[in-house]
C-alpha positions in Angstrom: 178.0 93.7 126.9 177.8 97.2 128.3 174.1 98.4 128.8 175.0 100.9 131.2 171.1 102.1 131.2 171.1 101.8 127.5 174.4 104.1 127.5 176.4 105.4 124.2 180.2 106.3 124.0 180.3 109.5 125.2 177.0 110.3 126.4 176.8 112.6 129.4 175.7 110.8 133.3 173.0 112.8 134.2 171.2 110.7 137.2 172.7 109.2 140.3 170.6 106.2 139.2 172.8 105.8 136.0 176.1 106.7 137.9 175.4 104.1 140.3 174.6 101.4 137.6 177.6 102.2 135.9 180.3 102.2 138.2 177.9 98.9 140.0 179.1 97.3 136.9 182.7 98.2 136.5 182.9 99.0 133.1 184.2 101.3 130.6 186.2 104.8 131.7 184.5 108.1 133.0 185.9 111.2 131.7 185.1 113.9 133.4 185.8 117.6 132.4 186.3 120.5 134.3 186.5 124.5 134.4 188.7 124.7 137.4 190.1 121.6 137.4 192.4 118.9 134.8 190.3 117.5 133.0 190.8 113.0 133.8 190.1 109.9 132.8 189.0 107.3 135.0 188.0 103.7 135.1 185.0 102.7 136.6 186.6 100.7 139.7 188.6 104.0 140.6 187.6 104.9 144.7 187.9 108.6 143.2 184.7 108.4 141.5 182.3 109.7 144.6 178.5 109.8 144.7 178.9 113.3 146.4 180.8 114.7 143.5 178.7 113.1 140.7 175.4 114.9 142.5 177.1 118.2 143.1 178.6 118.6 139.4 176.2 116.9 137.6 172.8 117.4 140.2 172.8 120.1 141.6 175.2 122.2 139.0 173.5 121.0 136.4 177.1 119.9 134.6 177.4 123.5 134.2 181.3 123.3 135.9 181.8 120.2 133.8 180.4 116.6 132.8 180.8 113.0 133.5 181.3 111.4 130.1 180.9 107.2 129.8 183.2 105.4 127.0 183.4 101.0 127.0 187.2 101.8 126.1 190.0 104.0 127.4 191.3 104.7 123.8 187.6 106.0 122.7 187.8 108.4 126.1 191.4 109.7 125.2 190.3 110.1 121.6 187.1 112.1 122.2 188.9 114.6 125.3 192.7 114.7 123.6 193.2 117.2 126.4 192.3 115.1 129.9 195.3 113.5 132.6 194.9 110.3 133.5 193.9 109.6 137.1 196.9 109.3 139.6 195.2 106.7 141.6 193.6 104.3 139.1 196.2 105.4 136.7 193.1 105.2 134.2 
């Protein structure tokens, strides 16, 4: 149903290759934390999930700012980061 590179609720994206493949697919929510930032929720389909932004956080800063989390289910997202804001764009 959701391989996702052989993905598990909650494991960190670390490679373009498997952020690619997972929002190619369209399925599941991201959650992504942040130091700076609200911590959100997102769905797969939202435009506000950028390639750029994956590399930099995840790439180049070696998630050290934050993480880009993949759950199948909005509810298991919420439940394992009680603290992140839905997206105001996909409304995740």
């Amino acid at each position: 149903m959701y391989d996702c590179l052989v993905m598990e609720p909650g494991n960190k994206i670390q490679t373009l290759e498997e952020f690619k493949s997972i929002i190619s697919k369209g399925e599941g929510f991201i959650a992504i934390t942040d130091i700076a930032n609200p911590n959100r929720i997102h769905s797969t389909t939202c435009n506000r999930l950028k390639e750029d932004w994956f590399f930099e956080k995840m790439v180049e800063n070696e998630g050290k700012s934050g993480l880009y989390l993949w759950y199948p289910s909005k509810t298991e997202a919420q439940n394992a980061n009680p603290d992140t804001e839905n997206c105001k764009f996909c409304n995740a």
